[in-house]
C-alpha positions as CSV (number, residue, x, y, z in Angstrom):
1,X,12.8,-1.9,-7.6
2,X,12.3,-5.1,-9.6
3,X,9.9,-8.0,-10.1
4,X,10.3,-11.5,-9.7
5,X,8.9,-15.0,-10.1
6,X,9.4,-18.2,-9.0
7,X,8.8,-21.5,-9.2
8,X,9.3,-24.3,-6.9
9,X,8.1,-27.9,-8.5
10,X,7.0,-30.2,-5.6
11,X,8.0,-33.3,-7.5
12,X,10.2,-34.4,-10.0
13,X,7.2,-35.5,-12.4
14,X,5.5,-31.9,-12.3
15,X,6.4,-29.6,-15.3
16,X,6.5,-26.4,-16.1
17,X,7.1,-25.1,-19.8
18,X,9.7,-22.4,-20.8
19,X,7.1,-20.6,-22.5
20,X,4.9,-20.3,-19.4
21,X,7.8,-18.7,-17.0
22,X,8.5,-16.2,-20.3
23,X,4.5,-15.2,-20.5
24,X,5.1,-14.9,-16.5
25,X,8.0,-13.0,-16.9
26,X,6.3,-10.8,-19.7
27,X,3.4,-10.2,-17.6
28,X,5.4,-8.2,-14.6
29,X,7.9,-6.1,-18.0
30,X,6.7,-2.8,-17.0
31,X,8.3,-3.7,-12.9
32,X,11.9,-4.2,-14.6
33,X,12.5,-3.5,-18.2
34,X,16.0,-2.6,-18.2
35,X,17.2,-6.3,-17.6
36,X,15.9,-10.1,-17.4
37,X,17.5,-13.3,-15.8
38,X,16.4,-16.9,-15.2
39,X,17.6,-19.7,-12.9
40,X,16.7,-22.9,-13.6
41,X,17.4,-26.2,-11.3
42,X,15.8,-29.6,-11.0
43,X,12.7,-28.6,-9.2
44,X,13.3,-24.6,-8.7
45,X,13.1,-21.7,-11.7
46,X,13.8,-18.0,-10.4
47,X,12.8,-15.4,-13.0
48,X,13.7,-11.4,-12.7
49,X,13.1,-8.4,-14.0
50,X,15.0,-5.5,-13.0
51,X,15.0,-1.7,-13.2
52,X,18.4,-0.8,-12.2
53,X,18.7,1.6,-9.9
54,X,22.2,0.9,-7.5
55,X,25.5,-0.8,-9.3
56,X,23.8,-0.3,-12.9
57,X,26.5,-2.5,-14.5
58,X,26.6,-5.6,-12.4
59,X,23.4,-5.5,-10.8
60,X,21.9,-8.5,-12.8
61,X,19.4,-11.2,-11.0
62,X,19.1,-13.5,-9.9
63,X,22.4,-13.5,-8.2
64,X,24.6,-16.6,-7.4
65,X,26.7,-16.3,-4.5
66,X,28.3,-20.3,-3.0
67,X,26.2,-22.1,-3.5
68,X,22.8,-19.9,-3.0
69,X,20.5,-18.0,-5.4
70,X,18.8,-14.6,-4.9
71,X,16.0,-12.8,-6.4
72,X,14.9,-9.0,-4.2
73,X,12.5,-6.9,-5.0
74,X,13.4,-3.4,-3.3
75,X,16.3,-1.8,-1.6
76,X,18.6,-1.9,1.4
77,X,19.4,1.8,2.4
78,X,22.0,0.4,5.5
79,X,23.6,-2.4,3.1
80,X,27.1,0.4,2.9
81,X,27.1,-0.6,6.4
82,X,26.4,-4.3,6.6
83,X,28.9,-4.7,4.1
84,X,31.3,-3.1,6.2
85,X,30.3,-5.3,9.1
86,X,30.9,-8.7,6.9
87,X,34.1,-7.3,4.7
88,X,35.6,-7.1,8.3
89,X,35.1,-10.8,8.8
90,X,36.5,-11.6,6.1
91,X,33.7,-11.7,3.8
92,X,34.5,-10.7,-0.1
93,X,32.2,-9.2,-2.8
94,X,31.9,-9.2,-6.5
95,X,29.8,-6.3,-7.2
96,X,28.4,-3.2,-5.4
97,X,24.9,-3.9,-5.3
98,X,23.0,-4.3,-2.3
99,X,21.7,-7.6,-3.6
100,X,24.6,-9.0,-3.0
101,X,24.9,-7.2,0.3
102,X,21.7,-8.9,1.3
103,X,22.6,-12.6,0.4
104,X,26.2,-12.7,1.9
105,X,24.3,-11.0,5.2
106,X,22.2,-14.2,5.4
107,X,24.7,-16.7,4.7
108,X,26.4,-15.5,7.7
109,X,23.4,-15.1,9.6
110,X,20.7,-17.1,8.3
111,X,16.8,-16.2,9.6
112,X,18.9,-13.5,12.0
113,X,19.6,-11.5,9.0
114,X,16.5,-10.2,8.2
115,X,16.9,-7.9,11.5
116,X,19.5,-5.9,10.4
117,X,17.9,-4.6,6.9
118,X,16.7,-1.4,6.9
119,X,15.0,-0.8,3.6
120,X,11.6,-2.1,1.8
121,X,11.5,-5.2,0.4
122,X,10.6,-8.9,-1.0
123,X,13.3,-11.7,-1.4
124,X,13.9,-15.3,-2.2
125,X,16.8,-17.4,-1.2
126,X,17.2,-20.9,-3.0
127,X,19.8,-23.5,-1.0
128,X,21.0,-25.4,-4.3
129,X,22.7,-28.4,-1.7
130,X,19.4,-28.5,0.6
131,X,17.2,-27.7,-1.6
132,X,15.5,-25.2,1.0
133,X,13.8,-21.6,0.4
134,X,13.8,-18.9,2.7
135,X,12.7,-15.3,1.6
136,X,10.4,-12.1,3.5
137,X,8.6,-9.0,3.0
138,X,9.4,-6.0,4.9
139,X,8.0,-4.9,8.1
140,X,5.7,-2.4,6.6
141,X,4.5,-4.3,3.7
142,X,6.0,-1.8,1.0
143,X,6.8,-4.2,-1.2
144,X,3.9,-6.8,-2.5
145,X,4.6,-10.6,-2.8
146,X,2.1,-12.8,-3.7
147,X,2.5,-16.7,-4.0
148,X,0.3,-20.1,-4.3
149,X,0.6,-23.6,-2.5
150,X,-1.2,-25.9,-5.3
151,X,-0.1,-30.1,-5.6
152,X,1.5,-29.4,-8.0
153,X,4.2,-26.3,-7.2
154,X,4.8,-23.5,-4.7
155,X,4.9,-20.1,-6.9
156,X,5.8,-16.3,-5.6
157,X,5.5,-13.3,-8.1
158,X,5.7,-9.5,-7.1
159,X,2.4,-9.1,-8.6
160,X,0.0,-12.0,-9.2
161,X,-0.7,-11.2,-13.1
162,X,2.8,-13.5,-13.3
163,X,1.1,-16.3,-11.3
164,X,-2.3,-16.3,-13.5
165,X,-0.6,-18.3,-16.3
166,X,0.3,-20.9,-14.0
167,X,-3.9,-21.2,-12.8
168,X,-5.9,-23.0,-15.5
169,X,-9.1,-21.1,-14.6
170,X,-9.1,-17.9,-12.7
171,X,-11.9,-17.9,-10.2
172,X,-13.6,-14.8,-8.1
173,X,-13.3,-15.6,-4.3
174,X,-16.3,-15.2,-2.5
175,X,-14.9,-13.9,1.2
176,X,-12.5,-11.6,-0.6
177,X,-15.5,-10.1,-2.3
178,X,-17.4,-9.2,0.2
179,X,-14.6,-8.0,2.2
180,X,-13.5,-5.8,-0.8
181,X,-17.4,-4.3,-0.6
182,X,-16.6,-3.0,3.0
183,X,-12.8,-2.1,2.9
184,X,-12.7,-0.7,-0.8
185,X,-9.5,-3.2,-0.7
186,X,-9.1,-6.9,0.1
187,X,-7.4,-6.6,3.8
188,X,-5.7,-9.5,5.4
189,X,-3.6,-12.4,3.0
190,X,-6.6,-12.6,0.6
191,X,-7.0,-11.7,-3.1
192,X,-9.7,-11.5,-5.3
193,X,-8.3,-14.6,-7.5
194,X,-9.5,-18.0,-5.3
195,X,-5.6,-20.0,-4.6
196,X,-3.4,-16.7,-4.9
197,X,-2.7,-15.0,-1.5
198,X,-0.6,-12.4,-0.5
199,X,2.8,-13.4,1.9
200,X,2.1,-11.0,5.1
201,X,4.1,-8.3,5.8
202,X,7.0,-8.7,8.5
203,X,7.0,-12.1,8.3
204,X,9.5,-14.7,6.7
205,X,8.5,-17.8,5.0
206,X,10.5,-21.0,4.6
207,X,10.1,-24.2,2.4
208,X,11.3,-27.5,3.4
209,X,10.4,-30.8,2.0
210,X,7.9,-29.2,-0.1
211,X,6.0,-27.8,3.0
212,X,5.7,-24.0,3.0
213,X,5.9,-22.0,6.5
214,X,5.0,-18.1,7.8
215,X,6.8,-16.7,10.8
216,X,6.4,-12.9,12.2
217,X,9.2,-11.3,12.5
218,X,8.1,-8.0,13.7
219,X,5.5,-6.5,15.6
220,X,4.6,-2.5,15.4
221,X,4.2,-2.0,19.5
222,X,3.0,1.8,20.3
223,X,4.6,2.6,23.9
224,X,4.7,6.1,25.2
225,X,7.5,7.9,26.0
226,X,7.1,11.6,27.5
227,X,10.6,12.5,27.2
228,X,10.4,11.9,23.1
229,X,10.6,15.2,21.5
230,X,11.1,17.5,18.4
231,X,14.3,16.8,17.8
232,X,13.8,12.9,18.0
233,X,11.7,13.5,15.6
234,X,13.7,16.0,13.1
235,X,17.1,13.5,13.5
236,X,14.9,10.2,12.2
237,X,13.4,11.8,9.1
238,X,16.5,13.9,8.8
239,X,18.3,10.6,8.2
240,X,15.8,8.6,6.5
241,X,15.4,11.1,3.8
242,X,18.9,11.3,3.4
243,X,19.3,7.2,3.2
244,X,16.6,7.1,1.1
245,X,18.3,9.5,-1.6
246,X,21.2,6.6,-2.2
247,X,20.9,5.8,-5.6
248,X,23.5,5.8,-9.0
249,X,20.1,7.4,-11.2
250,X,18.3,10.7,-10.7
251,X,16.1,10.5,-7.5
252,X,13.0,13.4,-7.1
253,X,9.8,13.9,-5.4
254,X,6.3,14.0,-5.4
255,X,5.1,16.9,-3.9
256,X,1.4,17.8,-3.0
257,X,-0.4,20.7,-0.8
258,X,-0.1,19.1,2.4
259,X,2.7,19.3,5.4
260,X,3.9,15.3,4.8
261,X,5.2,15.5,1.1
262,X,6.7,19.3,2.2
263,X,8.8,18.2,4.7
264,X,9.9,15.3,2.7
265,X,11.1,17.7,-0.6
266,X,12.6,20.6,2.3
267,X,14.9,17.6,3.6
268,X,15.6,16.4,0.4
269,X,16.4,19.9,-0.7
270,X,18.9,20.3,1.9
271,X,21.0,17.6,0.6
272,X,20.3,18.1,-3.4
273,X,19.2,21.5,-4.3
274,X,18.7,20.9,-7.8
275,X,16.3,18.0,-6.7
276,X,12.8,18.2,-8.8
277,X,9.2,17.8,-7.5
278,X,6.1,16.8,-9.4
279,X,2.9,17.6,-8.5
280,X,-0.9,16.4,-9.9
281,X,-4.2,17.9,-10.3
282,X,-7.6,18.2,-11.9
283,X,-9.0,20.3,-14.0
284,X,-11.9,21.1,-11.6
285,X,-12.5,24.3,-9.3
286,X,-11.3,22.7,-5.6
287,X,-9.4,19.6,-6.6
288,X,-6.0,21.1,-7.4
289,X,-3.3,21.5,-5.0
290,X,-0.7,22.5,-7.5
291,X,-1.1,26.2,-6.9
292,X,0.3,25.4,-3.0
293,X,2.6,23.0,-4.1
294,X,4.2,25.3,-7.0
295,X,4.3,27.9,-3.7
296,X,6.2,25.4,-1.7
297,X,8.4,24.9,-4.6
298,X,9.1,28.5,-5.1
299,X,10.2,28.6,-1.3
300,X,12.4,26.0,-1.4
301,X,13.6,27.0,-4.8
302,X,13.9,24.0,-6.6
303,X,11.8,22.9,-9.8
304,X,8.1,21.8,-10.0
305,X,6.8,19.7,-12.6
306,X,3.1,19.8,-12.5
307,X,0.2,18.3,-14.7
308,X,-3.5,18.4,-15.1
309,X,-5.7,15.1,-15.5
310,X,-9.0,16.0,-17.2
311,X,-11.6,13.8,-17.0
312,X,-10.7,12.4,-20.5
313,X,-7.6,11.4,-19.6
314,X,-9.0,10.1,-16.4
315,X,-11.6,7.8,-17.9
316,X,-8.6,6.8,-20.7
317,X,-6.4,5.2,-18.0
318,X,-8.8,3.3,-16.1
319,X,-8.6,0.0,-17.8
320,X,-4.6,-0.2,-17.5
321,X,-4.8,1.1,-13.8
322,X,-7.1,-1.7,-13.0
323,X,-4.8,-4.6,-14.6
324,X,-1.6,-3.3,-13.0
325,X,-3.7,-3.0,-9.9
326,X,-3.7,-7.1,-10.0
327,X,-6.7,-7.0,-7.4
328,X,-9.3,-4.3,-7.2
329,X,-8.7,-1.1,-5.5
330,X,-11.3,1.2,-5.3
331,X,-9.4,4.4,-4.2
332,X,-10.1,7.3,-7.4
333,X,-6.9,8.9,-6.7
334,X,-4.8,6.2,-8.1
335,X,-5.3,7.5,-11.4
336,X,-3.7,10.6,-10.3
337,X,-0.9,9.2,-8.8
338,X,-1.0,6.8,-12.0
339,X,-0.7,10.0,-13.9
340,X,2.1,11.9,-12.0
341,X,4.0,8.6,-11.9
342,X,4.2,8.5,-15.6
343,X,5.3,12.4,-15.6
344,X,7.7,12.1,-13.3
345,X,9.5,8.6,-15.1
346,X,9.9,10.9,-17.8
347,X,12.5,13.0,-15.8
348,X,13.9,10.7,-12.8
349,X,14.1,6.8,-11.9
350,X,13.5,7.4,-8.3
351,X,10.8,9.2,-6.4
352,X,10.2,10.3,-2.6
353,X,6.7,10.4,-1.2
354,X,5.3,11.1,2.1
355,X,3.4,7.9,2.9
356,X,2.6,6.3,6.1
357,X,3.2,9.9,8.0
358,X,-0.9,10.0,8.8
359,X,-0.8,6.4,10.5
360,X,2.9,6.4,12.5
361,X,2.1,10.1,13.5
362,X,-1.4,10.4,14.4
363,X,-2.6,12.2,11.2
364,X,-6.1,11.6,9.8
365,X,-8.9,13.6,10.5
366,X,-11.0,10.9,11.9
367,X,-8.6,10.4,15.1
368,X,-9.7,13.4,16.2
369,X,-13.3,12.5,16.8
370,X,-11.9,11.0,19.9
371,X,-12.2,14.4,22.2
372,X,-15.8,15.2,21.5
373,X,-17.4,11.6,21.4
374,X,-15.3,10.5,25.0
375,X,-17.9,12.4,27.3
376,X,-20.8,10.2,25.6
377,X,-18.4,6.8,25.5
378,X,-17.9,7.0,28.6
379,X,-21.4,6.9,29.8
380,X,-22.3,3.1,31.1
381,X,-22.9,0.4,29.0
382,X,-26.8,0.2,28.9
383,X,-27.0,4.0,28.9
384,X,-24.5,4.3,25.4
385,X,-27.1,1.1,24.4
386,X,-30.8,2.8,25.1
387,X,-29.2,6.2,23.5
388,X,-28.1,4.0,20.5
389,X,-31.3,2.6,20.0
390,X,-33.3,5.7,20.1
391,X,-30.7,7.4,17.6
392,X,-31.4,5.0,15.2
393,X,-34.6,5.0,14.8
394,X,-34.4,9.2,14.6
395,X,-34.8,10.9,11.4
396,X,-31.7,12.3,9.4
397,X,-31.1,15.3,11.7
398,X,-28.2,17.1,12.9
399,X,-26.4,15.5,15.8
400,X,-28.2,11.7,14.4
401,X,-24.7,10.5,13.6
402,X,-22.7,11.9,16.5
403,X,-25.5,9.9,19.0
404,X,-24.7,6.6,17.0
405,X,-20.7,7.0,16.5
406,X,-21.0,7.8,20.2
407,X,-22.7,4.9,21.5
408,X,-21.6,2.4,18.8
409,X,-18.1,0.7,20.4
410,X,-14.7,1.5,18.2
411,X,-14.6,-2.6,17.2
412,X,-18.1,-2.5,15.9
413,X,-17.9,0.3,13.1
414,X,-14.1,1.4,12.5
415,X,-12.4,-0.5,9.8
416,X,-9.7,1.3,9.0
417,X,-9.6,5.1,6.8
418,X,-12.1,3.6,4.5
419,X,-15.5,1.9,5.0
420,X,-17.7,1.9,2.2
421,X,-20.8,-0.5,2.4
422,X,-21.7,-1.5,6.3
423,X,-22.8,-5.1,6.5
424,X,-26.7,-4.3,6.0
425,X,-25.9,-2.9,2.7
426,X,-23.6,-5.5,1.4
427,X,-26.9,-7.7,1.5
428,X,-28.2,-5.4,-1.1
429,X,-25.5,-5.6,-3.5
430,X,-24.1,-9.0,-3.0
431,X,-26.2,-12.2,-5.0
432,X,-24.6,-14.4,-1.8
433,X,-23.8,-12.9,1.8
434,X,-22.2,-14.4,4.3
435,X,-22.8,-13.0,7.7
436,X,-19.8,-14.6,9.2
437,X,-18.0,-12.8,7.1
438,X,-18.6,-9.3,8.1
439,X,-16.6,-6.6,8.7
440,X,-16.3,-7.1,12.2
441,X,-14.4,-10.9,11.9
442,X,-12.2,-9.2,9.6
443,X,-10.6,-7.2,12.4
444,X,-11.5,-8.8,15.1
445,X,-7.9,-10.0,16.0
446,X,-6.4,-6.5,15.8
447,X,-8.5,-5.0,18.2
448,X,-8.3,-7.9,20.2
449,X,-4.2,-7.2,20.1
450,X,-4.9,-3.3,20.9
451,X,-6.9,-4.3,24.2
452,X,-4.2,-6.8,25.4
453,X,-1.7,-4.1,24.7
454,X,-3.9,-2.1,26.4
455,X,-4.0,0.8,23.7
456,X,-6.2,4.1,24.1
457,X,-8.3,5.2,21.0
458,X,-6.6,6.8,18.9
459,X,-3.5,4.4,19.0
460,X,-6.1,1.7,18.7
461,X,-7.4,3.7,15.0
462,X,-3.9,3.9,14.0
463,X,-3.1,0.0,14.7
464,X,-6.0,-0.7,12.9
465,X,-5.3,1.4,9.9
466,X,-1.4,0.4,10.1
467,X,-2.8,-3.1,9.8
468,X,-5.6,-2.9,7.3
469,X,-5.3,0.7,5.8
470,X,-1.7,1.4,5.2
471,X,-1.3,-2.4,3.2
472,X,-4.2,-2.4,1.0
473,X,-4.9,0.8,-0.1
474,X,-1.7,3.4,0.4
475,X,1.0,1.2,-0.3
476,X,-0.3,-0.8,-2.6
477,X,-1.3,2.2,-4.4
478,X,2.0,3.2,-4.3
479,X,3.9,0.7,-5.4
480,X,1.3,-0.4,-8.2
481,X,0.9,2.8,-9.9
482,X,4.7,3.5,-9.6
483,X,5.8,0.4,-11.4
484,X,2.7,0.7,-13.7
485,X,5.4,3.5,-15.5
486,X,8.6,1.9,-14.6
487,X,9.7,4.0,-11.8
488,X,10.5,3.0,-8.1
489,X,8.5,5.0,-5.2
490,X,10.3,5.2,-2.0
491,X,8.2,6.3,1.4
492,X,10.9,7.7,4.3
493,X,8.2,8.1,7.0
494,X,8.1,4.0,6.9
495,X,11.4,3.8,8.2
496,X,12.7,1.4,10.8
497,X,14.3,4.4,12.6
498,X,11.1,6.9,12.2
499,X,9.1,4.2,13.5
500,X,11.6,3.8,17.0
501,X,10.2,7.7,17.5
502,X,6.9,7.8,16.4
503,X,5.8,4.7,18.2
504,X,6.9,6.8,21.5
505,X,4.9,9.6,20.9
506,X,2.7,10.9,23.6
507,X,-1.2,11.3,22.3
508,X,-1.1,14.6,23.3
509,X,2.1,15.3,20.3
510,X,-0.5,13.4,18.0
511,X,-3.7,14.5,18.1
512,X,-6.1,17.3,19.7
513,X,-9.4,18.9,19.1
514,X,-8.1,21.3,16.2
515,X,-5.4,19.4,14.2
516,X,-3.2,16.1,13.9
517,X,0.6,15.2,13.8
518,X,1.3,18.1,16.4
519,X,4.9,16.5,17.1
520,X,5.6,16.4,13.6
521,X,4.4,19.7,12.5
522,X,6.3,21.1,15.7
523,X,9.7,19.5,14.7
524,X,9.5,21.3,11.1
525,X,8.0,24.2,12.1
526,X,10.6,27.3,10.9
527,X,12.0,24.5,8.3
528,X,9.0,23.8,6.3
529,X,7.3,26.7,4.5
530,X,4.8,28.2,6.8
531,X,2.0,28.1,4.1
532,X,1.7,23.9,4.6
533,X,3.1,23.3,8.3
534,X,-0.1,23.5,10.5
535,X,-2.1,23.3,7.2
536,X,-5.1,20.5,7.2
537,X,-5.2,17.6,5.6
538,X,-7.4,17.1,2.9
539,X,-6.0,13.7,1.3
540,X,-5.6,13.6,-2.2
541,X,-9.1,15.2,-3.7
542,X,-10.4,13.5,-6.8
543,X,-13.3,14.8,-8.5
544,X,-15.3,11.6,-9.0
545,X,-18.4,13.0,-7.6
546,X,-18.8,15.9,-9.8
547,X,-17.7,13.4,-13.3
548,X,-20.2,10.8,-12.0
549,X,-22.9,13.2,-13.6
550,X,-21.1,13.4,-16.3
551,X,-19.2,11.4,-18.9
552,X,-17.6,9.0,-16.4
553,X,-21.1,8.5,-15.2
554,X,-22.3,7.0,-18.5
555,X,-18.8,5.1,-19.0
556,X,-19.5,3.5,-15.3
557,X,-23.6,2.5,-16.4
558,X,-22.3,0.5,-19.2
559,X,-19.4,-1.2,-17.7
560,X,-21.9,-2.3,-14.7
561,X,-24.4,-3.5,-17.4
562,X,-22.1,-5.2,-19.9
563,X,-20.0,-7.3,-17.4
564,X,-20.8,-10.7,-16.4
565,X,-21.3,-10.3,-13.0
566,X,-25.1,-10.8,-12.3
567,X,-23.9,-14.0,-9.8
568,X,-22.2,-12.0,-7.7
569,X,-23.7,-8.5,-7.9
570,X,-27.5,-7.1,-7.8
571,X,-26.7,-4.7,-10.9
572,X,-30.5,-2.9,-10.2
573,X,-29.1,-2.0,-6.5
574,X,-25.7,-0.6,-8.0
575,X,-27.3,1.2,-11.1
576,X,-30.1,2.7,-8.6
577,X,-27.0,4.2,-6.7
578,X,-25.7,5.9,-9.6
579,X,-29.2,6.9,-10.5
580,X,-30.0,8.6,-7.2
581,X,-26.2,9.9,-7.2
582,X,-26.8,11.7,-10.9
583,X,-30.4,13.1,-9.1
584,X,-28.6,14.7,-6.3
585,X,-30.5,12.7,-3.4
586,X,-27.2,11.6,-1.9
587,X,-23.8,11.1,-2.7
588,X,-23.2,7.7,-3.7
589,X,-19.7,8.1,-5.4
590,X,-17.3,6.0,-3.5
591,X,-20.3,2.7,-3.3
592,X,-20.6,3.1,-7.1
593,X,-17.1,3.4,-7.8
594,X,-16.4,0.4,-5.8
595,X,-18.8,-1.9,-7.5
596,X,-17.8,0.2,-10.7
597,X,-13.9,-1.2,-10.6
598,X,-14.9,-4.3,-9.3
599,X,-17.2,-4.9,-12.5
600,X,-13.6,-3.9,-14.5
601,X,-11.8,-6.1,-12.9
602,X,-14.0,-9.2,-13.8
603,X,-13.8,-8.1,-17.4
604,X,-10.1,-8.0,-17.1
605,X,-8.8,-11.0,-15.1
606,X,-12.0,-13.2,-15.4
607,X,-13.8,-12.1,-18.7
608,X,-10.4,-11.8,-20.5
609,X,-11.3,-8.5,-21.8
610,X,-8.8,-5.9,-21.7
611,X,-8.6,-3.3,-24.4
């Protein structure tokens, strides 16, 4: 896992200083800093930064091959086998890397190529003799890519920090803002920085004649299968862990309290006993999952590294986890993971991690609402529309909530695993609302895609939060906070051959009344450690609400009434919040935090503030 930047000049009269593509290069150190590399041409620079993890010696980017030029963020876990395919048409190779691997594929193929790569990834292809770009990002949207489409220049960068020197003056963007307020992430191809956008996942992207094109190049299609089964199941992540333990540096894994990171350490653990597992947690009474974990460890008998984050240490790293962020992610436990990240880069180069197993298997909590609000949704139209009305205008008592969830259609209040301010609210805290740009609009298009498919609820959540959820908040978080400390985070559940089985999976081996991933759990049931197969999910606690009374509390006040954001924010809304939170009328944790690291990240990227 690498970074990259480049630079394609849209006329020969446009300019671009050395020292800019170094301070771009130097932005992005902590993604690669065991090597560099630059390409330079008339109109195109290419500028790397690797962390070597396959053919450590001759491994180097970017990578010349004919007359073509490669930079790739990621890895290939099937290249062994494409190479194979190509040596036996006569194709020869210079090194051993999959880099290579991946550029002679498409100078065979071309655009075709990108079908046969099984891994995670960003790339860029440069055509010295047409003077053409073609590059992707990976069907899952592992891998970030972020790029602008100025007069001037096309630019890409694994993380837009490298594309900020190129902008004379960052600005906020106004949709992305208010989109952030609801999602606790920017969803879609937005960012927070107005002219930087993200390139989508699965889709590939061309430039010719200085005009820049998106194509999708997959599509994530749930169709049920009843004769899928256990085994199905236990085969794919069987061989998914065991491609994504290729490596020529130390590969281990995070492990955690529930069933997802426990399977992936008992698989790993079958093919390297002597693999190590890290494990976080805080230093307050039901936020720690290391005791289960260090249980789980014991039972597979391999070594557990664990660590403790006080709220000290917590409140120390949130400045840096913020800028390596690039955009504003409100989701607490990415200090944690910032923190065990770090641990674990003191021991191995390479960790597994049980991402995207909640949304390719039917795992959150949430989906399970499904069985006791379908009596009520199914109840016609003006009847779920009177009962709606009535429970609104109820006082907070018990069963208020289940009346309105009930009556209130799917497209109209689910957003994904995270919703944080509904559109009523977002007038209170935002200076300018736009009500055509509520939360609604934003997915709109995906549940329009679910109905055509004709997709039931649940599979509906889980497109949704595949689409909105997965991108912006887990893998982001992932890959961020991973590269933050220079070590590469790899996620077998988003596999291209999981996915052929989980897709097919029946909604009654996803979800019922009592618990989730019932396929799954069933496949690794007498495999897993009993403690954690059929145990529930809790996500990854973080004790925010309890510190928000406390020293963080006073850290977020000041931040919210020192930075400069009193155009975009109503700071007496957000400090009330925190006020009412602190009083025990309600818990307002995740709205302040949100407005909290959105206040950080102005200082940061706008303010130029960072400690």
């Amino acid at each position: 896992m690498c970074g990259h930047v480049s630079i394609f000049l849209k006329n020969s009269s446009s300019k671009v200083l050395g020292e800019k593509i170094r301070k771009c290069l130097d932005s992005i150190v902590h993604r690669g800093p065991d090597d560099e590399g630059i390409y330079e041409d008339y109109n195109a620079i290419l500028g790397f930064r690797r962390l070597s993890i396959i053919d450590l010696k001759d491994g180097h980017q970017p990578f010349e091959k004919d007359s073509y030029v490669c930079v790739f963020n990621g890895e290939i876990y099937n290249y062994q086998e494409i190479k194979k395919e190509l040596e036996a048409k006569g194709c020869t190779f210079e090194t051993n890397s999959d880099t290579e691997v991946l550029l002679a594929n498409y100078i065979e193929k071309k655009e075709e190529a990108i079908y046969d790569y099984r891994g995670m990834f960003t790339f860029l292809i440069y055509n010295q003799e047409l003077n053409e770009i073609f590059g992707a990002r990976d069907i899952f949207g592992i891998k970030p890519l972020y790029y602008i489409d100025n007069e001037e220049m096309i630019a890409f960068a694994s993380e837009y920090k490298a594309l900020l020197p190129l902008i004379e003056e960052p600005q906020v963007d106004l949709k992305s803002l208010q989109e952030y307020l609801s999602f606790q992430y920017i969803p879609g191809d937005g960012t927070m920085v107005a002219g930087i956008r993200k390139v989508p996942a699965a889709h590939y992207f061309t430039i010719k004649e200085n005009r820049l094109r998106f194509r999708r190049y997959h599509t994530t299609e749930f169709k049920e299968d009843l004769d899928v089964n256990k085994n199905d199941v236990l085969k794919s992540m069987s061989g998914s862990v065991k491609a994504h333990l290729i490596s020529d540096v130390e590969v281990g894994t995070f492990l955690s309290g529930g069933v997802d990171s426990s399977i992936i350490a008992t698989l790993a653990s079958q093919i390297n006993p002597k693999i190590k597992s890290f494990t976080v947690g805080f230093d307050v009474e039901g936020y720690d999952e290391i005791e289960i974990a260090k249980k789980t460890s014991e039972a597979l008998n391999i070594e557990n590294i664990h660590i403790k984050v006080s709220q000290e240490d917590y409140i120390g790293a949130i400045q840096d986890v913020v800028y390596k962020f690039d955009d504003p992610v409100a989701d607490p436990s990415a200090i944690g993971l910032y923190y065990l990240s770090k641990e674990a880069s003191k021991h191995v180069k390479v960790v597994l991690s049980g991402e995207g197993a909640d949304e390719l298997f039917g795992g959150y909590n949430i989906y399970k609402e499904y069985f006791p609000l379908k009596i009520i949704s199914k109840l016609p139209k003006i009847v779920k529309k009177i009962i709606n009305y009535i429970a609104r205008k109820l006082p907070k008592i018990r069963g208020k909530s289940y009346l309105v969830r009930a009556t209130t259609p799917l497209d109209k209040r689910y957003i994904g695993n995270a919703k944080i301010f509904d559109n009523e609210e977002c007038k209170k805290v935002l200076i300018n609302y736009n009500s055509e740009n509520n939360f609604e609009n934003v997915v709109k298009d995906i549940y329009k895609e679910c109905r055509l498919k004709g997709y039931d609820y649940v599979t509906t959540m889980q497109n949704v939060d595949i689409n909105t959820w997965l991108q912006g908040d887990i893998l982001a978080k992932g890959d961020k906070m991973s590269m933050a400390n220079s070590i590469e985070l790899r996620v077998p559940f988003l596999d291209k051959e999981v996915l052929k089985v989980s897709r097919r999976i029946p909604l009654k081996g996803r979800v019922s009344r009592k618990n989730t991933k019932l396929l799954l759990r069933k496949a690794f049931e007498g495999i897993v450690p009993e403690h954690v197969v059929n145990r529930t999910k809790l996500g990854f606690p973080t004790p925010i609400r309890v510190w928000l009374k406390e020293d963080l509390g006073r850290v977020v006040k000041d931040t919210i009434l020192t930075a400069n954001v009193s155009k975009y924010i109503n700071k007496w809304y957000a400090l009330k919040l925190l006020e009412d939170h602190i009083k025990n009328k309600r818990d307002n944790s995740r709205k302040i935090w949100t407005i909290f690291i959105f206040c950080v990240w102005h200082q940061i990227h706008i303010e130029g503030k960072k400690n």
